[in-house]
N, C-alpha and C positions, 0 to 999 in steps of 0.2 A: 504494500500500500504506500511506504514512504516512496520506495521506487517511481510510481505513478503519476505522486505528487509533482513529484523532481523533474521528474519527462514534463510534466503539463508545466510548471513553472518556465522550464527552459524554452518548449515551445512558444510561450507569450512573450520569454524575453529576445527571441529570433525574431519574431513575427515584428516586433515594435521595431527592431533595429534594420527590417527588411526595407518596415515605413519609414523609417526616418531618412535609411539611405536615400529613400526614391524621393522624398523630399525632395532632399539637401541636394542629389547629385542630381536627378532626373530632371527637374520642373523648372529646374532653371533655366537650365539649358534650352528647354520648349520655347520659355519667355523671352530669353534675349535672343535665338533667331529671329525674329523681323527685325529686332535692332539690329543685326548682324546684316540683314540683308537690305536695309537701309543705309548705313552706311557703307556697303559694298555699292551701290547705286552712286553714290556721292563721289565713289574715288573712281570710275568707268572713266579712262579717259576720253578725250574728244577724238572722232573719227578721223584720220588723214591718211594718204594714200600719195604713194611715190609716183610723182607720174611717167608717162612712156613719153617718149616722141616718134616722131617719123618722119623728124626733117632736122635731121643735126647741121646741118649747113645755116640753117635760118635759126637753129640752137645757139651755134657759133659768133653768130654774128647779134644773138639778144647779150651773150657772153663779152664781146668786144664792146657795144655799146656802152652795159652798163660797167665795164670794169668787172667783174665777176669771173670765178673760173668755175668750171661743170666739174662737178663729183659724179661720176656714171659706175653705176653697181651694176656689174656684169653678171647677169643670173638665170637661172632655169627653174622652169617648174616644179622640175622632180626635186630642186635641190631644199633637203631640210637645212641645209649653213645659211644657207640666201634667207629662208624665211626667220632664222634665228636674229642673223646679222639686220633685217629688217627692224624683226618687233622691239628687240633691245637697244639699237644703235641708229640708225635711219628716221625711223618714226619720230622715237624722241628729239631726233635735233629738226626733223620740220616743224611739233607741237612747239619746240622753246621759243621758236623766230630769231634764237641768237644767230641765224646764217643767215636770215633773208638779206642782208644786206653785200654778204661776199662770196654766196656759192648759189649756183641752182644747181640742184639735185634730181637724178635724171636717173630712170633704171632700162637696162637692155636686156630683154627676156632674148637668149641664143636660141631657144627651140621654137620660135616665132615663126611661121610665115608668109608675113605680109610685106608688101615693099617699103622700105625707109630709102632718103636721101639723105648720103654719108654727109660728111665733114668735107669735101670738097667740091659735093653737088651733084657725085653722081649716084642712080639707082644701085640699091644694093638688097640684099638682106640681113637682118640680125645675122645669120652666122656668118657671113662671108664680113661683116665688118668684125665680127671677134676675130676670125681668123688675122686679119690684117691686124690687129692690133697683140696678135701671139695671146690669147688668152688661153689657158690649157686647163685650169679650174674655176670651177664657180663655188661662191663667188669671188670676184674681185673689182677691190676700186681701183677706177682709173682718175687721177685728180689732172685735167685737162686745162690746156688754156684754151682763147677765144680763137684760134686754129685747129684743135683738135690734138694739136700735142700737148705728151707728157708734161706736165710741170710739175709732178712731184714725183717722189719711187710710187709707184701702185702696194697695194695690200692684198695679200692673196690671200682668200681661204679664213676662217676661224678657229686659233686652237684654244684662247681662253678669251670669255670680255671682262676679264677685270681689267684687264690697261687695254682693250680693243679702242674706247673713245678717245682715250689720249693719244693714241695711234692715230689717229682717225684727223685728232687736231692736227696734231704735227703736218701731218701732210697736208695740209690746207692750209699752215700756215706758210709751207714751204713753197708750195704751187702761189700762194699771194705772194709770194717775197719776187718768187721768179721770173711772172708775168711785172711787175712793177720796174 
């Protein structure tokens, strides 16, 4: 009989400690999702998009005008680096507008086939102008003056972005020194 007792005492002291868990642990957690999911709303950033062209010659020559050099990210569909190098490095610096003033930023999809006009005017395609330009992976930047030449080393490829942005400056700053 004490046995019994003992069993049903423990029984009521689990049972309370089962509720309090679910309390403590569970019901909160219920509560603060939509606050979670509210300020997950709040920090979505604003949409932007790298854009294409199809007339680097008249690219060139927006490039020459304004004093600006073109950053053009050499990239492909299938490539998961291209969209990495995009959402962490690319995107961000068109939301900041800290380059609207010394870069337009340009992307070349290689597995494209529509007709663009190169850098000197004539018909080409996306791959046949990477080939001129010795591209062998995607992605790469090419940091360009208002001719369509190099003016800084290019960056091939992604192997970490913790210093990928500062990479990124550097050669923008260098392509500005060199067109100046």
């Amino acid at each position: 009989m004490l046995y019994r007792k003992q069993l049903n005492h423990y029984s009521v002291v689990i049972l309370c400690m089962l509720l309090l868990c679910k309390t403590a642990f569970f019901l909160p957690a219920d509560v603060h999702a939509d606050e979670y999911d509210e300020d997950y709303d709040e920090l979505e950033l604003p949409y932007v998009e790298i854009k294409t062209t199809t007339d680097y010659f008249e690219l060139a020559e927006q490039a020459r005008d304004s004093g600006k050099i073109i950053m053009l990210e050499i990239s492909a569909s299938y490539c998961g680096y291209c969209e990495l190098l995009e959402e962490e490095i690319i995107k961000p610096m068109l939301r900041s507008g800290d380059y609207d003033d010394t870069v337009l930023i340009r992307k070349l999809d290689i597995d494209s086939y529509y007709t663009i006009i190169d850098f000197i005017g004539d018909k080409s395609t996306p791959d046949e102008m990477a080939t001129a330009y010795k591209i062998r992976i995607t992605p790469t930047l090419l940091f360009l003056d208002g001719e369509g030449n190099e003016a800084a080393k290019r960056i091939l490829g992604v192997n970490s972005l913790d210093f990928f942005g500062g990479y990124v400056d550097e050669a923008i700053d260098r392509a500005i020194q060199a067109t100046r």
